[in-house]
N, C-alpha and C positions, 0 to 999 in steps of 0.2 A: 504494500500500500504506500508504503515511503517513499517508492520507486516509481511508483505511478502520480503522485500528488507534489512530487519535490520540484522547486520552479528555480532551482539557487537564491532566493530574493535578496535581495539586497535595497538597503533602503540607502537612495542616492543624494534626497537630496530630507528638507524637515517635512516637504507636503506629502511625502510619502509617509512616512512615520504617520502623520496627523491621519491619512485618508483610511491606516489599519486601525487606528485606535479609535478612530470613529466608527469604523464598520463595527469593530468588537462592542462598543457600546451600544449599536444598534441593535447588533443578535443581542443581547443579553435584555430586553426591552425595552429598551428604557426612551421615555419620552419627554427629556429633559437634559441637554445637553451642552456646556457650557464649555467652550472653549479660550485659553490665553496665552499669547502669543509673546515672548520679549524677542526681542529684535528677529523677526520674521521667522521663529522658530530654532533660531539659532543656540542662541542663547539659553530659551527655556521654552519648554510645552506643558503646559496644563489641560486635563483633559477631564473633566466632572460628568458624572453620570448618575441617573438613580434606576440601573436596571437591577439586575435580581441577586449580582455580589457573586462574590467566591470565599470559600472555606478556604483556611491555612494549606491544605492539600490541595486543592484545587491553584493555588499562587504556586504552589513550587510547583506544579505539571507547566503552568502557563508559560514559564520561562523555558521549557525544556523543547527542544522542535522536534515539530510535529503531534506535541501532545495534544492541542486546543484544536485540531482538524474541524469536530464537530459534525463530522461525516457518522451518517446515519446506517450507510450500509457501503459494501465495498464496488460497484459499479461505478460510480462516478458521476452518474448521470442525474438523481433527483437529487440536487444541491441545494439546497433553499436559503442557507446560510451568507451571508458577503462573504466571509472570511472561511475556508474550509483546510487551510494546506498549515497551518501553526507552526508558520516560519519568523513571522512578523517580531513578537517579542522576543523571541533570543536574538535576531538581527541585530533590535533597536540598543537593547541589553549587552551585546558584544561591542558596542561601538560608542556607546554613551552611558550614563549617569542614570538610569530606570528607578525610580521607586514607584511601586503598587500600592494602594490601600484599599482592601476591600472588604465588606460588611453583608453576610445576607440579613433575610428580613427577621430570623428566630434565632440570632445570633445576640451573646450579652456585650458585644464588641466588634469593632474590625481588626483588623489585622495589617501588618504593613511588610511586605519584601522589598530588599534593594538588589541590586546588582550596575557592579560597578565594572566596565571592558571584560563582561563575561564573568566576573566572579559574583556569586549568589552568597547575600546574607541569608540566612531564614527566616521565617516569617514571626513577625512579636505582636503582642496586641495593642494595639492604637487605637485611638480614638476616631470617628467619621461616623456618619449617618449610610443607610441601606444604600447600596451600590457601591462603584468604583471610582475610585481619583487615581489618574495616570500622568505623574512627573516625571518627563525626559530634558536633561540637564544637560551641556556641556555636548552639542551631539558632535560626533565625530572623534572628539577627543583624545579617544583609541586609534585612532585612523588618519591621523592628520592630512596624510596624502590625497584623502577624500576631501577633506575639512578645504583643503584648499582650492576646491570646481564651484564649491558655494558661489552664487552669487551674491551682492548687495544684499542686506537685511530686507529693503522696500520691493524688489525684485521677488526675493522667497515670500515672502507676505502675500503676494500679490497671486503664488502660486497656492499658496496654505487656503487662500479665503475661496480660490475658483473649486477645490476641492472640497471644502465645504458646502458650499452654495451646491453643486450636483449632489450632495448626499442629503442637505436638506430638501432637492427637491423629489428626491427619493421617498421620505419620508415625511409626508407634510404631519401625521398626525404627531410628530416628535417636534420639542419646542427647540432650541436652536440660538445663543447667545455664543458670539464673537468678538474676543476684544483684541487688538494691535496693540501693544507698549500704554495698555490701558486705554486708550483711545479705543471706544466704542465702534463696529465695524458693520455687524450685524445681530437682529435681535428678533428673534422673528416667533411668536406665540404657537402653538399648536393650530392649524389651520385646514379648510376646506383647500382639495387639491389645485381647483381653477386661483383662490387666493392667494396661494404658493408658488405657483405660477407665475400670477402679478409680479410678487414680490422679489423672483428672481430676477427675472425678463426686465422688471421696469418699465414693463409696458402696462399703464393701469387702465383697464376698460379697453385695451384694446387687442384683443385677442380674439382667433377662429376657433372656433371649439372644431377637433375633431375625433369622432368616435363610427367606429367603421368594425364589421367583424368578417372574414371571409375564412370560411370551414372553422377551425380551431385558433385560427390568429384572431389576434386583435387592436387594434391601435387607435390610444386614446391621448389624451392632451392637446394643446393648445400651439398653434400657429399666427403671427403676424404678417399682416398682409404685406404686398410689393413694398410699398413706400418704408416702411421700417426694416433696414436692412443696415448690414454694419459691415466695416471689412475684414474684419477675422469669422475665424466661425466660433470665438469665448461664446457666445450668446444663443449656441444650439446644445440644448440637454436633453440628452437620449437615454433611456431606462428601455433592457429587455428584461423582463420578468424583473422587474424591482431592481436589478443593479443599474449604476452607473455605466455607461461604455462609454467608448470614445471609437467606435467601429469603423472601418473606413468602406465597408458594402453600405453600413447604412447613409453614412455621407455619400457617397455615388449617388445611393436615390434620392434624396434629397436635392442634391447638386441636378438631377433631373429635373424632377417637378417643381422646380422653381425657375428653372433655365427660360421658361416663355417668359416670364413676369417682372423676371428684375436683369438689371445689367449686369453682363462681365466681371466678374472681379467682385461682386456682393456679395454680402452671404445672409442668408434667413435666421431670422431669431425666432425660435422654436421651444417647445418642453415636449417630447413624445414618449409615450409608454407602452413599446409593444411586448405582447404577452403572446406566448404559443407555448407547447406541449412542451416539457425539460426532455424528452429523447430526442426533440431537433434541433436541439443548440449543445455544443460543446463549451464550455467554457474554462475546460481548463488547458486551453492553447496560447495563454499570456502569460508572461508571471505577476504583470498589474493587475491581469485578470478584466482590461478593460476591452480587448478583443472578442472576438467569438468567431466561431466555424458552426454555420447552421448546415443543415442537412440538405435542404432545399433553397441553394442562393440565390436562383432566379424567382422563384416564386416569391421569395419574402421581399428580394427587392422590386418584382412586381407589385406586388400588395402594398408597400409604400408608398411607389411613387403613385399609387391610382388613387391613393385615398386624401394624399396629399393635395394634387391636382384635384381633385372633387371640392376638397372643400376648401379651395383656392378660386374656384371657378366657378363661384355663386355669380347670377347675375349685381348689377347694381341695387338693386331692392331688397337681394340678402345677404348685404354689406356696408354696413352704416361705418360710413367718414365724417369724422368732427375733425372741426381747425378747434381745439382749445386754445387760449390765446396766453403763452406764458413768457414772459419778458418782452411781447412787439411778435414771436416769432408762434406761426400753426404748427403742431402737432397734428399728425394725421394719426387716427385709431378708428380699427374696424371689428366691432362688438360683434356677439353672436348672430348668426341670419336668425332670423323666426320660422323661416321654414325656405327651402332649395327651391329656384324659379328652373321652369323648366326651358333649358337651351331653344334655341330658335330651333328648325330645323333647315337644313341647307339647303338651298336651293340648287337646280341639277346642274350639272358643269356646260355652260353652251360653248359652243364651237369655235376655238379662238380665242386665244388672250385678250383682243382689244374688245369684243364684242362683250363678254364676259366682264369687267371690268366697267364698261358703259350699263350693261345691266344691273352690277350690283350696284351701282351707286343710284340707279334708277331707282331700284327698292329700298336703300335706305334712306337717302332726301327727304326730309320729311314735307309732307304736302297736305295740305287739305283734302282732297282729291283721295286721298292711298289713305287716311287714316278714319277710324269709327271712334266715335264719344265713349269715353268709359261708362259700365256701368255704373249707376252712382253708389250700387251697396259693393263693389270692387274693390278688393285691398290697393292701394298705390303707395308703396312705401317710398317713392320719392315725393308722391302728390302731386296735389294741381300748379303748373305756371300762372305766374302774375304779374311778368315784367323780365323786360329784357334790358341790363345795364352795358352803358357803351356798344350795343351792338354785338357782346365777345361771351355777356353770362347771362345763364336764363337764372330768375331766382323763382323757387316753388317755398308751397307751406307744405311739410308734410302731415298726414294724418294726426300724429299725434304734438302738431304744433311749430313743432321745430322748424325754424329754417333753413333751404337747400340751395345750392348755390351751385349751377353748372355750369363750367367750360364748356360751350358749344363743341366748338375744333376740336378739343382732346376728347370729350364723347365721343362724336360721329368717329375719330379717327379710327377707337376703339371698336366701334360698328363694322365699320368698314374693313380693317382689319379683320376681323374675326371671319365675315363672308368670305372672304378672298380666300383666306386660310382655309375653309371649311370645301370651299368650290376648290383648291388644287387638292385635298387629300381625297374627293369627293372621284378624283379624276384618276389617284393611285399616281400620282408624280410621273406625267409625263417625260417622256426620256426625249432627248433631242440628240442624234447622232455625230459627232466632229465632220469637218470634212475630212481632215489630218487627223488620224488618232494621234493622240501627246504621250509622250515617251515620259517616263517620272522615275528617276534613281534613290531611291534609298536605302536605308540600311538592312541587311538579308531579313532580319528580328522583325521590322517592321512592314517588310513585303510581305512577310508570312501572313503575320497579324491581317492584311488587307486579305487576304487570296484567302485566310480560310474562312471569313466572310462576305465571298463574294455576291452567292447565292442571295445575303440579305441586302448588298449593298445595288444588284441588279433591280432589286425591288424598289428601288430608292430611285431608281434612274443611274446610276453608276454602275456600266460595266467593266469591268477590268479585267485582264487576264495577263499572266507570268510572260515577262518581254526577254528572260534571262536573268542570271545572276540576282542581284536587288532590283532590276525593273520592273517597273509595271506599265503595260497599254491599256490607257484610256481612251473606250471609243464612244458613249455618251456621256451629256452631262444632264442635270435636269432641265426643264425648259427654261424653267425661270430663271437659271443662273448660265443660260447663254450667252458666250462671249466675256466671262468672267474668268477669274483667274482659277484655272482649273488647275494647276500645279500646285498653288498653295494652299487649294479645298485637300486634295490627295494627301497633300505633307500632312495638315492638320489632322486629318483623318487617322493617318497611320501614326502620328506620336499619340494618339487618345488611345485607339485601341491596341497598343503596344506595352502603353502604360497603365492602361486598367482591363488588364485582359475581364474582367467581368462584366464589361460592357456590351453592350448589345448596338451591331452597327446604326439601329436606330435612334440610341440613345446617347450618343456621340452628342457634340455641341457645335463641330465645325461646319455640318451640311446644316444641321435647324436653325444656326445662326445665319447662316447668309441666305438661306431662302428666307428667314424670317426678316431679314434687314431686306431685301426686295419686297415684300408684304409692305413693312411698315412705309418704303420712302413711298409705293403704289397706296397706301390707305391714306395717305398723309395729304397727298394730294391729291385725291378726290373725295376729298372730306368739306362739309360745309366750314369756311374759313371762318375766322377773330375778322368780327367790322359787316359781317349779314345780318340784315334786321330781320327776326321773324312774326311772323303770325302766331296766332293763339296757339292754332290746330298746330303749328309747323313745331312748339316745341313739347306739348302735349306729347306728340308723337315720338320725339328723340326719346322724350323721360323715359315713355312704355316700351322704347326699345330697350334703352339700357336696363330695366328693368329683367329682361327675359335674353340679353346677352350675356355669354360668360366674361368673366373678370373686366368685367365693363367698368370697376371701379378708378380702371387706371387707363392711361392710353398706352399707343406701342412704346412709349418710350421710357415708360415706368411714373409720368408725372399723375396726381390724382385728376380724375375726369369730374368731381363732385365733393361738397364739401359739408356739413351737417355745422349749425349753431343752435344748442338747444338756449331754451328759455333761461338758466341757468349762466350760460357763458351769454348771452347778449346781455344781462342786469348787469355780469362782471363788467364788461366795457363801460357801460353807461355807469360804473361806480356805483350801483344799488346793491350792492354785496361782494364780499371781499373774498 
C-alpha cells in the first residue's frame, strides 16, 4: 500500500504546508478555521481548528509517514478524504519546527507533540479546547538549500491566501479566518455555496448559475459573463468531487467555451463543481494531488464545455447587465436568467455569400412591416422602448421597473452575427479548393499531429495530405477565409494540436478565430449603425430579438450590447441614498 500511495512529497515552498494542514482540518470536520501567517508563512504558520482532535497515540502515528492515509480500503479508488497518502506531517516535521496540540471532545485535556528537523518529543498534556492547533516555525531551517528558492514574504503570502481561498470555496459550510502579519486578509462566516462564491470571485450579484446533469456527471457552480474577464486564470476555481484541482483537461474546456465570447488572451472567472462516479477519476496521479486522469477525457471535457456554452448563451432576456456606478466607473454583472429563451432558429443557407448576407440582414432590420405587437400578458425582460438618445441608445422600462439602456450597433451587431454564424455551420463549412495547393513545412511532431486529424479537419473545409518528410499539401481552405493567409491558419493549427494532443481539430482556436473575425468584421457592417433614428416598432423589434438570441448580451467584440439601472442605483446618483 506504501508502494502504491507514496508521491515523495515534498513541501517546497509555506503554501504547501498551509494547503495539507488545511485539508487535514477539513477531514477531521471541522467548521471553523483560522489561519496566521508571519511573514508569508515563512516565519511562522498557525493553523486553528475545532474538528474532532486526536488522542496522545493518534499525534505520535500522525508524525510517522504514511500513518494518517485515512484510506478506507486498499483499491485506491473510493477516496473521499483531501488528504489520503500521510506524507504531509513528517515532511513538514523533517524540515521545520512542528508543534501539535490536540484535544478530543471526552478528553480531561489536550495534549501537545513537537518535532524539531525530524526528531519527535512525545506527547505531554496541555492545555486547548476540542480540536487541533498546528505550529510550523522556522520552515526550512533543516534544509536551508531549500530555505533559499523562497520567495519574498509578500510573494509566499500571496500564494498561502490563493490556496486558501480554493479550499474555502471547497467548503462553504466551514467558517474560514485569514490573517497576514496580523493584518486581516480574509474572514468569511459559514455560508450558502452561491454566497461563497460571491465572496471568492468578487463578483457580487453577478454570476451564471450553472447546474447541468448528463448520465452520472454533474456540474454545478457559478460563471461570469464575457465582460468580466481577467488575464491570469487566479480567478477560475475548479472542485471535482469536493477537491480543489488545478487540471489542465478541465482548463482546455473551459478555454473552449469561452473562446466565442471573450478575446485572446482573457481568461473566465469561474467556481465549478463537477461530480461523477470515484471509479472515473484517478486521483492519485499528482503528488499535489491537484491533477486527475478521468477514465473518459472526451466525454467529460465534452460535458463541460456544452454546459458551459448553455448557460453562457442565454439570450438577452436571460441575462441581466447592471452599470453599478462605483467611483465615475460601470460595472457590468449578469445575475441568474429566470428561465433559458429559446434560440432563434436558423434560417436555411441561400445560394451565395452575397445573397445570403443581403438576406440576413433583410431579417434582422428591424421594420414595422416584419414585426407583431407583443402580447400584452408576455414576459419582456428587456421591456417596452420609450426613447431613442442621440440616435446611438434605445432606452426601455423593464417589467419590473428598472431601466435599460441599449446600444443599437452592438445589439444588431450581435444579431447579425449570430445569423451568419448559424447560416455557415447550417451549410457544414463550405470548402473552396486552391488553384495552387500550398506546400506548408513543419516540424515531423506537428505534421503528424495534422495528418492524424485529417478526416476531422476535411470536415472543417481543410484538406490536407502528407507532401513528405514534415510537409503538408493544402488543397482547400474554407470559403470564408478565401484568399487569407492559409500558411499561418496551418502553422496555428498544428502548434494547438501538437501541444494539447486532447484537442479535438474542432476545438482548436486558430480556424474559429479567423472564421469568427470574418463573421464579426461581415456583422459589423451590416449592422444598423450609432446616429439611425428609429421608430417605435423599429426598436421594439431589436429588444425581442435580442431577447431570443444567444449571448446577445455582448457584441462580437466582447463590449456589452445592454445595460440595467435599477431603482436602487439611479436614487445612488441622484444622492437619495448612499
Amino acid at each position: 500500500m506504501i508502494d502504491l500511495i507514496a508521491a515523495g512529497e515534498v513541501i517546497e515552498r509555506p503554501a504547501a504546508a498551509i494547503k495539507e494542514l488545511v485539508e487535514n482540518a477539513l477531514d477531521s470536520g471541522a467548521t471553523r478555521i483560522t489561519v496566521a501567517l508571519t511573514e508569508g508563512g515563512i516565519g511562522r504558520i498557525e493553523i486553528v481548528d475545532n474538528g474532532c482532535g486526536m488522542t496522545p497515540e493518534d499525534l505520535v502515528l500522525a508524525v510517522e509517514r504514511h500513518c494518517t492515509s485515512k484510506l478506507s480500503d486498499d483499491t485506491l479508488v473510493r477516496i473521499r478524504t483531501l488528504g489520503f497518502r500521510g506524507e504531509a506531517l513528517p515532511s513538514i516535521g523533517a524540515s521545520a519546527k512542528l508543534a501539535l496540540t490536540s484535544r478530543v471532545a471526552e478528553a480531561d485535556s489536550a495534549w501537545r507533540l513537537r518535532v524539531e528537523a525530524g526528531v519527535v518529543t512525545p506527547p505531554a498534556p496541555s492545555s486547548g479546547p476540542k480540536g487541533t492547533r498546528a505550529v510550523v516555525e522556522d520552515l526550512f531551517f533543516a534544509t536551508p538549500a531549500r530555505r533559499k528558492f523562497l520567495k519574498s514574504p509578500r510573494v509566499e503570502a500571496g500564494h498561502a491566501e490563493a490556496v486558501i481561498r480554493r479550499l474555502a470555496l471547497a467548503a462553504p459550510h466551514c467558517a474560514f479566518r485569514l490573517t497576514l502579519d496580523e493584518r486581516l486578509a480574509l474572514d468569511l462566516p459559514a455560508q450558502s455555496p452561491r454566497d461563497r462564491a460571491q465572496a471568492i470571485l468578487g463578483e457580487t450579484d453577478s454570476l451564471i448559475p450553472v447546474e447541468e446533469t448528463r448520465g452520472e456527471m454533474r456540474l454545478t457552480g457559478y460563471v461570469a459573463g464575457p465582460a468580466a474577464t481577467r488575464p491570469t486564470t487566479a480567478a477560475q476555481f475548479l472542485l471535482v468531487n469536493g477537491r480543489p484541482v488545478i487540471d489542465p483537461l478541465l482548463r482546455t474546456a473551459l478555454r473552449v467555451a469561452y473562446r466565442p465570447v471573450i478575446d485572446p488572451g482573457r481568461q473566465p472567472v469561474l467556481a465549478l463543481h463537477l461530480s461523477l462516479p470515484m471509479e472515473r477519476v484517478d486521483v492519485n496521479v499528482h503528488p499535489a494531488k491537484t491533477e486527475l486522469r478521468f477514465a473518459d477525457e472526451n466525454e467529460v471535457k465534452g460535458f463541460v464545455i456544452g454546459a458551459v456554452q448553455r448557460a453562457l448563451g442565454q439570450g438577452a432576456g436571460g441575462a441581466s447587465v447592471s452599470a453599478r456606478l462605483r467611483g465615475g466607473g460601470a460595472q457590468i454583472r449578469y445575475p441568474a436568467p429566470d428561465r433559458p429563451s429559446p434560440p432563434a432558429p436558423p434560417a436555411p443557407r441561400p445560394a451565395g455569400q452575397a445573397a445570403g448576407f443581403a438576406e440576413m440582414h433583410r431579417s434582422f432590420a428591424p421594420s414595422a412591416r416584419q414585426i407583431a405587437p407583443p402580447e400584452a400578458d408576455t414576459p419582456h425582460p428587456l421591456g417596452a422602448p420609450v426613447a431613442q438618445v442621440l440616435d446611438t441608445y434605445v432606452i426601455a422600462v423593464a417589467p419590473d421597473g428598472d431601466l435599460v439602456l441599449v446600444d443599437q450597433h452592438a445589439a444588431h451587431e450581435r444579431l447579425t452575427h449570430e445569423r451568419l454564424l448559424a447560416q455557415h455551420q447550417a451549410g457544414q463549412i463550405r470548402a473552396q479548393r486552391l488553384l495552387l495547393p500550398e506546400v506548408v513545412d513543419l516540424p515531423s511532431g506537428q505534421a503528424e499531429a495534422l495528418l492524424a486529424r485529417a478526416a476531422e479537419l476535411a470536415a472543417l473545409g481543410l484538406e490536407l495530405e502528407s507532401f513528405g518528410g514534415g510537409a503538408v499539401l493544402l488543397r482547400t481552405l474554407p470559403a470564408l477565409l478565401a484568399g487569407g493567409d492559409a500558411q499561418g491558419l496551418i502553422r496555428d493549427l498544428a502548434d494547438e494540436l501538437a501541444d494539447e494532443p486532447a484537442l479535438a481539430a474542432s476545438e482548436t482556436g486558430a480556424l474559429e478565430r479567423r472564421i469568427d473575425a470574418v463573421i464579426a468584421r461581415m456583422a459589423c457592417h451590416g449592422s444598423i449603425r450609432a446616429g439611425r433614428r428609429l421608430n417605435a416598432e423599429e426598436m421594439s423589434a431589436l429588444l425581442r430579438e435580442m431577447e431570443r438570441t444567444p449571448r446577445a448580451a455582448t457584441c462580437s467584440h466582447g463590449r456589452p450590447t445592454w445595460l440595467k439601472l435599477s431603482r436602487t442605483e439611479l436614487e445612488r446618483l441622484f444622492g437619495r441614498t448612499r
